[in-house]
C-alpha positions, 0 to 999 in steps of 0.5 A, a space after each residue: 381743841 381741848 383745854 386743860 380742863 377739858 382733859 381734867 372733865 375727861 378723865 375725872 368723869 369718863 376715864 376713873 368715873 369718880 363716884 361721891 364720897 371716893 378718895 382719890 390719890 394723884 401721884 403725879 411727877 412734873 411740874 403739873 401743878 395747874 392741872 392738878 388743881 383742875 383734877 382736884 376742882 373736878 373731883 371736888 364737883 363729883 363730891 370726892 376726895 383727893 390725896 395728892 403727891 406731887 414731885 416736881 423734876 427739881 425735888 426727884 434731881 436733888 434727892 438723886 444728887 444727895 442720896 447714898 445706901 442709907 438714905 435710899 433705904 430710909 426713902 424705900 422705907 418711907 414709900 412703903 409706908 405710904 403705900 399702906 396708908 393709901 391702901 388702908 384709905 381706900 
């Protein structure tokens, strides 16, 4: 049976096939936080870099339960912004 770290091996070395010096975005929704940081330990052995974005089910419920026109527009604004940044990192 696998473990989590097996699936972290998997996935880091056969699935995206991280090579040294890559920078690795993790948006990753859930309450997954320990297999993240196996990713990130993984990514780490093969040299490379991570960038992560975790969203936890509780902070997705409460920005839903308060947002209104303005606030969903200032939030898209922010996504796409980030989305330029990770592109200009990689």
């Amino acid at each position: 049976m696998f473990t989590q770290q097996d699936l972290a091996r998997v996935i880091v070395n056969y699935s995206c096939d991280v090579k040294q010096g890559e920078c690795v975005y993790l948006n990753v929704f859930g309450n997954v936080e320990q297999m993240v940081e196996y990713v990130k330990q993984e990514i780490s052995l093969k040299g490379g870099k991570t960038i992560v974005r975790l969203n936890t089910y509780e902070s997705i419920i409460e920005t839903i339960r308060h947002i209104d026109e303005e606030k969903a527009y200032a939030l898209l604004k922010k996504e796409l912004a980030l989305s330029f940044l990770i592109l200009f990192l990689f």
